[in-house]
DRENKE-942580 format. One record per residue: residue in three letters; x, y, z of N, C-alpha, C in turn. Coordinates in pm, whole numbers, always signed. Example, Ala and Ser with C-alpha at 12.3 -4.5 7.8 and 13.67 -1.06 7.14 Angstrom:
<sites>
+-----+--------+--------+--------+--------+--------+--------+--------+--------+--------+
:  aa :    npx :    npy :    npz :   capx :   capy :   capz :    cpx :    cpy :    cpz :
+-----+--------+--------+--------+--------+--------+--------+--------+--------+--------+
: Ala :  +1319 :   -569 :   +780 :  +1230 :   -450 :   +780 :  +1320 :   -330 :   +780 :
: Ser :  +1285 :   -225 :   +708 :  +1367 :   -106 :   +714 :  +1290 :     +3 :   +787 :
+-----+--------+--------+--------+--------+--------+--------+--------+--------+--------+
</sites>
This chain:
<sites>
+-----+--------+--------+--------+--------+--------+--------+--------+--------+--------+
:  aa :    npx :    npy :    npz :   capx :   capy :   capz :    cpx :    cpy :    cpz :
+-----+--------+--------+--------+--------+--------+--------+--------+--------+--------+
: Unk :  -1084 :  -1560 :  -1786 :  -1136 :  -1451 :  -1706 :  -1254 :  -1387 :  -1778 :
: Unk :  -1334 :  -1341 :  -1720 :  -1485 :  -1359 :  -1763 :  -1499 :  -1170 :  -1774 :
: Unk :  -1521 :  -1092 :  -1841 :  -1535 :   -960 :  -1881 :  -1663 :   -893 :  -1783 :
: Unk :  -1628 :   -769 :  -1747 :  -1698 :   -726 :  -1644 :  -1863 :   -681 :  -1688 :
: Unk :  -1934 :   -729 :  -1582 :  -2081 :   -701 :  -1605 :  -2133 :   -540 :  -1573 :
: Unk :  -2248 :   -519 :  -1587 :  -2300 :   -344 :  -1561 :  -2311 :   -393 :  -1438 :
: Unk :  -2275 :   -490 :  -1325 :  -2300 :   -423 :  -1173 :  -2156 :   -375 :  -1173 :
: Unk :  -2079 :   -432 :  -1224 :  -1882 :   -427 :  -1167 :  -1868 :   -296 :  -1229 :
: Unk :  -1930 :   -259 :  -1367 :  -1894 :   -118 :  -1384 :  -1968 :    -29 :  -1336 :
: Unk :  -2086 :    -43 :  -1263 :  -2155 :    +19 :  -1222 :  -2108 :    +72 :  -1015 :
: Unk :  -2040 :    -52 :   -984 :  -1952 :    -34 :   -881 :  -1853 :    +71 :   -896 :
: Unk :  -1729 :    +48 :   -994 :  -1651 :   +141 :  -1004 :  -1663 :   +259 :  -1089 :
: Unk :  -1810 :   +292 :  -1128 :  -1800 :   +463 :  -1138 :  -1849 :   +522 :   -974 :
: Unk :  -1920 :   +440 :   -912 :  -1923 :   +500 :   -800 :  -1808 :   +490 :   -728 :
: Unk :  -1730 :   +381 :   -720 :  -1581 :   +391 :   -642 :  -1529 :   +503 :   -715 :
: Unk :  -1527 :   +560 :   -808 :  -1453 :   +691 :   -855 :  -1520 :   +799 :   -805 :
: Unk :  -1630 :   +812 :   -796 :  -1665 :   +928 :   -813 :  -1707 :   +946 :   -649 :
: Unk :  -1692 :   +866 :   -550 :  -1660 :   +841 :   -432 :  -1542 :   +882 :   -374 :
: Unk :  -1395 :   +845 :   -444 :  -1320 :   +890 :   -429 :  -1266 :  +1039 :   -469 :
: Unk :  -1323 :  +1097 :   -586 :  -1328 :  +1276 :   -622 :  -1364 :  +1323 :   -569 :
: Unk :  -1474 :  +1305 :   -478 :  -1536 :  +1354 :   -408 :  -1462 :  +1395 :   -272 :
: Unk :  -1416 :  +1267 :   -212 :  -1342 :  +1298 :   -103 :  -1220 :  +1423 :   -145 :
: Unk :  -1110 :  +1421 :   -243 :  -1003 :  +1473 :   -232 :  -1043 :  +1571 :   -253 :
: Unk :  -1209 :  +1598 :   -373 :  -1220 :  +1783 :   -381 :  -1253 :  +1813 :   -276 :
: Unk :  -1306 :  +1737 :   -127 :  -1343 :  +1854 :    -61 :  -1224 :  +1858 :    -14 :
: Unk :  -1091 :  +1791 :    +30 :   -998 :  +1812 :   +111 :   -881 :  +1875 :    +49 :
: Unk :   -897 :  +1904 :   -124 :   -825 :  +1944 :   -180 :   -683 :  +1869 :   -244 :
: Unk :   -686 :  +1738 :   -242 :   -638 :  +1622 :   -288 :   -634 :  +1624 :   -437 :
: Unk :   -503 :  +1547 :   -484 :   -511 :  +1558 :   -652 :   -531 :  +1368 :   -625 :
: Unk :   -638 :  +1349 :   -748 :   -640 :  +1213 :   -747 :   -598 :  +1157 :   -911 :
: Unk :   -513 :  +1074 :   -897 :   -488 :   +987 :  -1025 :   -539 :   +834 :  -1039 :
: Unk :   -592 :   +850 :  -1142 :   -675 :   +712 :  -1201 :   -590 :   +652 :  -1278 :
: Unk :   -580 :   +521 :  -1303 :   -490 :   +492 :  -1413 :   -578 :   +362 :  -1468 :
: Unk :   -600 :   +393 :  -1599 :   -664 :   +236 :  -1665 :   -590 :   +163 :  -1664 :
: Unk :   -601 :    +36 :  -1624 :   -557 :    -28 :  -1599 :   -543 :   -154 :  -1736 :
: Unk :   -675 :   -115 :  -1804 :   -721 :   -210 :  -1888 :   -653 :   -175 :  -1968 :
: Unk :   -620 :    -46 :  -2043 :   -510 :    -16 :  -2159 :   -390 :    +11 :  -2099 :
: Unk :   -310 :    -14 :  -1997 :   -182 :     -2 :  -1970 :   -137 :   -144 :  -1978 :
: Unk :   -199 :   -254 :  -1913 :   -147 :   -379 :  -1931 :    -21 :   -388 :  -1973 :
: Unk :    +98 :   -324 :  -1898 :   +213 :   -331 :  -1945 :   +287 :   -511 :  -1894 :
: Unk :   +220 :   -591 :  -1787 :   +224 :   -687 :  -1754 :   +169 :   -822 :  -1766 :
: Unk :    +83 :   -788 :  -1853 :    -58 :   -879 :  -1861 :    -24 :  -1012 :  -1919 :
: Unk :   +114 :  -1051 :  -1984 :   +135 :  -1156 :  -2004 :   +250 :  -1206 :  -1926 :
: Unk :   +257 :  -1201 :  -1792 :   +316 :  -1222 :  -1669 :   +208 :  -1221 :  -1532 :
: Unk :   +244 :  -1370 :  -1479 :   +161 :  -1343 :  -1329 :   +184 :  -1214 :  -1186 :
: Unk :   +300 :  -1135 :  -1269 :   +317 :  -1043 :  -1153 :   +213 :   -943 :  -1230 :
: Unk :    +78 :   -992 :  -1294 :    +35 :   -796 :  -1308 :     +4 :   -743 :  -1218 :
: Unk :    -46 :   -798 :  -1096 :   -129 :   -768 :   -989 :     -7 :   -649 :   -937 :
: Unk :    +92 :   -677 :   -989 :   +222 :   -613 :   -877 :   +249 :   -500 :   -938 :
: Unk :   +185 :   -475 :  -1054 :   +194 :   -346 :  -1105 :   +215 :   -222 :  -1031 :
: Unk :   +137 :   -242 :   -911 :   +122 :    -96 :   -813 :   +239 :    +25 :   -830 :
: Unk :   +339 :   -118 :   -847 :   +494 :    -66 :   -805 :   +496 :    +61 :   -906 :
: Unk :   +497 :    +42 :  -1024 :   +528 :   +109 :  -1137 :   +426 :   +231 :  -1087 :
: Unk :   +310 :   +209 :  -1058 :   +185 :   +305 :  -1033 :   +236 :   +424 :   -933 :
: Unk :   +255 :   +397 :   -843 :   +327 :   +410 :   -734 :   +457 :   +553 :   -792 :
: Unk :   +546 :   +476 :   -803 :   +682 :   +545 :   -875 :   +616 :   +688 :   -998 :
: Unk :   +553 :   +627 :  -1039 :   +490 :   +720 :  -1180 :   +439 :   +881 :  -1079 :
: Unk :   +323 :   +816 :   -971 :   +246 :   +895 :   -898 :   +363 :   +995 :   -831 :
: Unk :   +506 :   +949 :   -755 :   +561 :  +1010 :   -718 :   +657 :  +1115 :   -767 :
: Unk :   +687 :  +1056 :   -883 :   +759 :  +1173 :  -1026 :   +639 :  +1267 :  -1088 :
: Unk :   +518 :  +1258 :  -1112 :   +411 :  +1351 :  -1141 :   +383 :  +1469 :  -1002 :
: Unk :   +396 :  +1420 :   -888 :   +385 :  +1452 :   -772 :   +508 :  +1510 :   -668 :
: Unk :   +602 :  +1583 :   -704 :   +735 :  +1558 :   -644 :   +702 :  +1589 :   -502 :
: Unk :   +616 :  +1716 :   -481 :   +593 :  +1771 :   -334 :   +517 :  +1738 :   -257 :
: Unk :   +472 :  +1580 :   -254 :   +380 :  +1527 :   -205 :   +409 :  +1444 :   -121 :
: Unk :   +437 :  +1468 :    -18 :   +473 :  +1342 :    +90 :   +455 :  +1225 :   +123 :
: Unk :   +311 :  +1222 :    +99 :   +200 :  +1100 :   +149 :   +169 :  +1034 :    -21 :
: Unk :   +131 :   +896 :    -52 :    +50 :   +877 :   -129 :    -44 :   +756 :    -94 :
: Unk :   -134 :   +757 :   -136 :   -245 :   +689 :    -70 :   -283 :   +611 :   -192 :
: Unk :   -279 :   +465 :   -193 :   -324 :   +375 :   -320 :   -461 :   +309 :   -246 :
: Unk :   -535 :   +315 :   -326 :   -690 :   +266 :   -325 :   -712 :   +169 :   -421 :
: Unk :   -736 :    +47 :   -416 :   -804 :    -17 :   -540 :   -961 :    +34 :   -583 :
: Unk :   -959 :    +16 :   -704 :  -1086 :    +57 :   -764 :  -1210 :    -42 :   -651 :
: Unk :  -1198 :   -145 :   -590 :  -1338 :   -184 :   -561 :  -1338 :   -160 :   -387 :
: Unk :  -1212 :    +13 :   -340 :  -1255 :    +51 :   -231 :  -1323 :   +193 :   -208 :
: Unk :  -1443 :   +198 :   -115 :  -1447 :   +325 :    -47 :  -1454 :   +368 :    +42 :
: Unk :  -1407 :   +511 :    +31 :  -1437 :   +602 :   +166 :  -1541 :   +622 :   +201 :
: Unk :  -1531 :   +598 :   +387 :  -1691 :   +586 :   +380 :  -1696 :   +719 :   +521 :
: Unk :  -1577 :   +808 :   +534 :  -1575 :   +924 :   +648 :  -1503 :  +1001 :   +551 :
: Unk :  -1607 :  +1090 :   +504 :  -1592 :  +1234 :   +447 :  -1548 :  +1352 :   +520 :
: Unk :  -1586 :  +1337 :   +666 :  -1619 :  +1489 :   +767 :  -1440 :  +1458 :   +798 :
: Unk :  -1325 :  +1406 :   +770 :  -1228 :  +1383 :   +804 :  -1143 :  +1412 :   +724 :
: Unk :   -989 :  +1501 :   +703 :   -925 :  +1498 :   +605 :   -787 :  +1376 :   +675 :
: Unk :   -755 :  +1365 :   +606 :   -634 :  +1233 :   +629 :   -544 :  +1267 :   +740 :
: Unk :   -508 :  +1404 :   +699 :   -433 :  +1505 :   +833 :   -449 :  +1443 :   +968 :
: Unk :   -601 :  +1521 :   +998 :   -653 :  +1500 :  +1113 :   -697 :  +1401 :  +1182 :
: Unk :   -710 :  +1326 :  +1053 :   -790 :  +1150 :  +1117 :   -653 :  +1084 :  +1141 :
: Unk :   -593 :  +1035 :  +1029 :   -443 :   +986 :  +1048 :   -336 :  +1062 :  +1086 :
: Unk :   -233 :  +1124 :  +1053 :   -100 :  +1133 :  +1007 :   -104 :  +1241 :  +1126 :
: Unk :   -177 :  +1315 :  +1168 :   -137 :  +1398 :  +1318 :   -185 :  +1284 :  +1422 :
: Unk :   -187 :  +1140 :  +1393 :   -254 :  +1061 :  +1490 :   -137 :   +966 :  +1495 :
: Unk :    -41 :   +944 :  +1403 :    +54 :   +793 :  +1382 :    +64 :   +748 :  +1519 :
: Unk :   +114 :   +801 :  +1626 :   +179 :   +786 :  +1701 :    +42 :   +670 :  +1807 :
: Unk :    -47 :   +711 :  +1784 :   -219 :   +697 :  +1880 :   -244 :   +518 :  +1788 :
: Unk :   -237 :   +566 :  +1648 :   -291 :   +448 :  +1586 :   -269 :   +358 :  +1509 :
: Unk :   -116 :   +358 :  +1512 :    -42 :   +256 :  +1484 :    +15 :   +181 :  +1606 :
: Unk :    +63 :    +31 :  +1559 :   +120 :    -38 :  +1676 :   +246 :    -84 :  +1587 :
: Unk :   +356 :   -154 :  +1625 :   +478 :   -117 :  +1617 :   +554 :   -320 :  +1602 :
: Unk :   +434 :   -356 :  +1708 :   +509 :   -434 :  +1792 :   +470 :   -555 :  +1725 :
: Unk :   +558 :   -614 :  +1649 :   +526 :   -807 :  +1535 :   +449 :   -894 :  +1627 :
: Unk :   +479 :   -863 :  +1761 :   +461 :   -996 :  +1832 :   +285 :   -978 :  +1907 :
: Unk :   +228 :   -823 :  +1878 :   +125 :   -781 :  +1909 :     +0 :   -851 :  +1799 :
: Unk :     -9 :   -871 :  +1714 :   -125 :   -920 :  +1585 :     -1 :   -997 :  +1480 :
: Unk :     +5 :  -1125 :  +1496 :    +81 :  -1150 :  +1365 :    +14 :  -1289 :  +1328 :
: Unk :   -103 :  -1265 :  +1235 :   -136 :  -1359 :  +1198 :    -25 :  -1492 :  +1080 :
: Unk :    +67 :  -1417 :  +1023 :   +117 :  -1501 :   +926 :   +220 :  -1565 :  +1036 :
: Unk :   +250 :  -1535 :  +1149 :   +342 :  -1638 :  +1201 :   +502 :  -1581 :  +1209 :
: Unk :   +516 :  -1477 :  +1151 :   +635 :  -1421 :  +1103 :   +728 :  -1411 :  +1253 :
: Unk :   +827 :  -1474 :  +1205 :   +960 :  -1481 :  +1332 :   +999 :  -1406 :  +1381 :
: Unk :   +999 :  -1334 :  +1474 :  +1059 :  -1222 :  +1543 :  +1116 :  -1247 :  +1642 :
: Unk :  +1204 :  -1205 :  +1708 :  +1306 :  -1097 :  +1696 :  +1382 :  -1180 :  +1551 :
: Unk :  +1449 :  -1065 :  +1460 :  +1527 :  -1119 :  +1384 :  +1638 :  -1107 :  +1433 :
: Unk :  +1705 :  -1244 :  +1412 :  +1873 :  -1258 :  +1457 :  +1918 :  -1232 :  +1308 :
: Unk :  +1950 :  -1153 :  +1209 :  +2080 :  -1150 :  +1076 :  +2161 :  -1062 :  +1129 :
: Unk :  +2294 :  -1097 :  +1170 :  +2382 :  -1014 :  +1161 :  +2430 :   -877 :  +1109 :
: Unk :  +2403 :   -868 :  +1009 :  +2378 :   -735 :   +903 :  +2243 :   -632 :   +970 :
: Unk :  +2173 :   -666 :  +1020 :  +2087 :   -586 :  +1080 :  +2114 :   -532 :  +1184 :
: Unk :  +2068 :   -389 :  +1231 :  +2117 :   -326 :  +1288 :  +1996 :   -316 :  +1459 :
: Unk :  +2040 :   -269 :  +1587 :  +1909 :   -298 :  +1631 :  +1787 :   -238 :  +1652 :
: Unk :  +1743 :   -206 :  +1580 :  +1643 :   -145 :  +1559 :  +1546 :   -177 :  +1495 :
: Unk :  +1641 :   -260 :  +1350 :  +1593 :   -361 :  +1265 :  +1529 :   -505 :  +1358 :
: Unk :  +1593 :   -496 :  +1429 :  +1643 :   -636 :  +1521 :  +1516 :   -678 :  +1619 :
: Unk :  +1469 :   -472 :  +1633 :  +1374 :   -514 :  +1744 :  +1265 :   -545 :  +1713 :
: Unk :  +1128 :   -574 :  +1801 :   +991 :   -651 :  +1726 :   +899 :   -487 :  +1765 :
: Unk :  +1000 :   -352 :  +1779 :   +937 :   -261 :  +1762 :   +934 :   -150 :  +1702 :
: Unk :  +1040 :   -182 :  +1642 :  +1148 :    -46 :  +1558 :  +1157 :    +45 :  +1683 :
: Unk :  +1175 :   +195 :  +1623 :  +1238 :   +261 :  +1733 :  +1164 :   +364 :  +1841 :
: Unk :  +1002 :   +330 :  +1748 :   +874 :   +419 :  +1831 :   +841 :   +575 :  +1787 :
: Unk :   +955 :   +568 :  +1698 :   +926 :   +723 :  +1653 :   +820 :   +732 :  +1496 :
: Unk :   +699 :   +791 :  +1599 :   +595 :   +796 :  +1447 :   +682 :   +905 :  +1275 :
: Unk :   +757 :   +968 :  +1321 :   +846 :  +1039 :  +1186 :   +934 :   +969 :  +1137 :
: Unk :   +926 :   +785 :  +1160 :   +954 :   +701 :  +1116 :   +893 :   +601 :  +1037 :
: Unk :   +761 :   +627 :  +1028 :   +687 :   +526 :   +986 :   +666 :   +565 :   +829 :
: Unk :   +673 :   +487 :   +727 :   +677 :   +571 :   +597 :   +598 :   +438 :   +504 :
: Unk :   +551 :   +323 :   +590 :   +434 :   +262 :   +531 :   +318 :   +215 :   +627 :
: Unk :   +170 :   +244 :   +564 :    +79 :   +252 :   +738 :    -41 :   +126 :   +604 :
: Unk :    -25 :    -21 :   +662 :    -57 :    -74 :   +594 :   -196 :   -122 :   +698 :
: Unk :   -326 :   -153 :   +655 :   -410 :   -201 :   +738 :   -404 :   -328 :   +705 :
: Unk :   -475 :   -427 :   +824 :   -512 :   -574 :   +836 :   -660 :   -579 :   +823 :
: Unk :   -665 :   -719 :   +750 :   -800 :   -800 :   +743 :   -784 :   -915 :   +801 :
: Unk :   -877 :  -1036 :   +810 :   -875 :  -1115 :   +876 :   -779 :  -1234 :   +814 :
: Unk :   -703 :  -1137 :   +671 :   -582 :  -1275 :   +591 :   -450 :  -1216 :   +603 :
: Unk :   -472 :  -1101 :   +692 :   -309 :  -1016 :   +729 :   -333 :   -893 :   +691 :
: Unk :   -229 :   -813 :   +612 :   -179 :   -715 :   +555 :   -281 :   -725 :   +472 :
: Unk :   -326 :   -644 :   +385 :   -436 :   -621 :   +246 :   -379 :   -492 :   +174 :
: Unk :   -297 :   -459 :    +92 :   -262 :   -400 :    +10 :   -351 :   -323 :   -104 :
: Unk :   -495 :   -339 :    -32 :   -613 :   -261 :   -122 :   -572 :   -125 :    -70 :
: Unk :   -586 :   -100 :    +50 :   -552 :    +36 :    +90 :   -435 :    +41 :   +172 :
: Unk :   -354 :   +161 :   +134 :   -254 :   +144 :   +236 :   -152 :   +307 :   +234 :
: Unk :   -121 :   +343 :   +282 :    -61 :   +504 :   +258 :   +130 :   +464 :   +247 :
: Unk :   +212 :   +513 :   +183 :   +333 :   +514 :   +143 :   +386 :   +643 :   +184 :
: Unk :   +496 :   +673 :   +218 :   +543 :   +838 :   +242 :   +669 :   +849 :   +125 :
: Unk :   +692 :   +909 :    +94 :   +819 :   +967 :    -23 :   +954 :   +950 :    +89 :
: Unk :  +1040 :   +857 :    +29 :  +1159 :   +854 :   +120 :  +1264 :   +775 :    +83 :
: Unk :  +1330 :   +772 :   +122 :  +1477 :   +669 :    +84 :  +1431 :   +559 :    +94 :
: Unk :  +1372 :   +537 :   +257 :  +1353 :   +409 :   +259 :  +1239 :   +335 :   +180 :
: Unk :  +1154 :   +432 :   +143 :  +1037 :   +377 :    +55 :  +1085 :   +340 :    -87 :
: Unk :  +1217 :   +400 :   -128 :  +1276 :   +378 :   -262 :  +1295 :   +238 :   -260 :
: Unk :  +1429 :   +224 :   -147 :  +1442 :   +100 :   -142 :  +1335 :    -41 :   -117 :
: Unk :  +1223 :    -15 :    -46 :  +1137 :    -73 :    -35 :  +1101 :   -145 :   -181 :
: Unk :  +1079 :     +0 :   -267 :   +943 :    -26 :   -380 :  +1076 :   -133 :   -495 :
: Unk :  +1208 :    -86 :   -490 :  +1284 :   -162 :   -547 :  +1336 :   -297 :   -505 :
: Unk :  +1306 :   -357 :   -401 :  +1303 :   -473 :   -320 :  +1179 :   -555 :   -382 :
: Unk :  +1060 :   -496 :   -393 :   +930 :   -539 :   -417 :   +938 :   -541 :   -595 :
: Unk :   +978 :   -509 :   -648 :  +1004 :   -514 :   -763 :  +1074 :   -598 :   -852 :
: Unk :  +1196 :   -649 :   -733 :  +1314 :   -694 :   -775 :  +1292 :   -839 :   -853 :
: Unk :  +1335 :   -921 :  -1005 :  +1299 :  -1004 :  -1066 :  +1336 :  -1111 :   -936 :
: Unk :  +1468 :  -1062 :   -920 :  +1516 :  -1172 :   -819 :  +1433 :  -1244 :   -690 :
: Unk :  +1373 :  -1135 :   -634 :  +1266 :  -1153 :   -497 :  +1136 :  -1231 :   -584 :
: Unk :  +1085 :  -1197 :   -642 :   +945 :  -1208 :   -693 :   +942 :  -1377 :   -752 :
: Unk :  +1072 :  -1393 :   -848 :  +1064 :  -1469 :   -943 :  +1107 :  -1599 :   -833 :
: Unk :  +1183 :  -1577 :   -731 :  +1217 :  -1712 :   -673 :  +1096 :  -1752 :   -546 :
: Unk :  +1034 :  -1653 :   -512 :   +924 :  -1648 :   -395 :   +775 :  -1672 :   -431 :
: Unk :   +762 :  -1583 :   -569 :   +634 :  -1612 :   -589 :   +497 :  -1744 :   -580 :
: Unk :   +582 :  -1864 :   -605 :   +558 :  -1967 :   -587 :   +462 :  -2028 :   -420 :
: Unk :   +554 :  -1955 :   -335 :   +580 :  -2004 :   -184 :   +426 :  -1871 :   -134 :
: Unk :   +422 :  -1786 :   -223 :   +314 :  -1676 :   -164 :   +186 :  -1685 :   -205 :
: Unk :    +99 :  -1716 :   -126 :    -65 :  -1790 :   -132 :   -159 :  -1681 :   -172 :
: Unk :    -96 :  -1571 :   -129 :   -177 :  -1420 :   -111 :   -138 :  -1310 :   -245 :
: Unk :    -82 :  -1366 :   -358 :     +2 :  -1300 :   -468 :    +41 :  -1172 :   -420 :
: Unk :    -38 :  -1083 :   -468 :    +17 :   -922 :   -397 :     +4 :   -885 :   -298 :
: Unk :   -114 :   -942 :   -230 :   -115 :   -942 :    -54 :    -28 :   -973 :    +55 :
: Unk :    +53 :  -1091 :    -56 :   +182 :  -1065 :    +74 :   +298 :   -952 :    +63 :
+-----+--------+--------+--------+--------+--------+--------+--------+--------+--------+
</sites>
């Protein structure tokens, strides 16, 4: 892996200072984390999956924070006149869709038949209630993209981030996943 040039660092002081910008005017706390001296993974192919840990850290520094919003360093905001409030999260209901069988580029099987699931789980829409939604992930033209994506503080997000974590999930799947952290 080839060490970053003055355009790549020259990219991400503006991706930072792009992103301060946004939260001071909306009043947002933003956390950076080097990435380059944390390397708590770096001699494992899951570093990319680090988020997880990122993630968890952000929410114990943060207890009263509902929402958290992960950005990779090489994204920006490009609608300032908007706080997240008003553009998103008083909108879930308008601009999210629900439904697997509406955009599913990876092919993914729906309706699920497992027994253990309940129906709601079951359906290809969950249950329609936006005070349900507690991950709002956007698509690119390779699916899901995990550069940006908003998380809410919740049980179910616990279990989520510990699912995504799990040696067991990662270590027997990783293989089969083309998209490493993207899927």
């Amino acid at each position: 892996m080839e060490w970053k040039g003055a355009s790549e660092w020259a990219i991400e002081r503006v991706s930072l200072w792009n992103k301060r910008k946004y939260a001071k005017k909306w009043g947002y706390e933003i956390e950076v984390v080097n990435m380059v001296a944390k390397k708590r993974y770096a001699h494992e192919w899951r570093e990319s999956w680090e988020k997880v840990d990122l993630i968890r850290d952000a929410m114990k520094k943060y207890p009263n924070a509902e929402w958290f919003w992960w950005l990779d360093l090489n994204t920006y905001i490009m609608e300032y006149s908007y706080s997240l409030e008003n553009h998103i999260f008083k909108h879930l209901d308008e601009y999210t869709y629900r439904d697997i069988n509406y955009y599913n580029p990876l092919n993914i099987t729906h309706p699920l038949t497992d027994i253990y699931l309940d129906p709601i789980s079951q359906s290809a829409t969950g249950d329609q209630d936006p005070s349900s939604i507690n991950l709002v992930l956007p698509q690119d033209c390779g699916g899901f993209n995990l550069g940006s994506f908003f998380i809410r503080r919740s049980d179910w997000t616990d279990r989520l981030l510990d699912i995504w974590w799990d040696p067991v999930l990662y270590e027997q799947k990783h293989m089969d996943w083309e998209h490493k952290e993207q899927d």
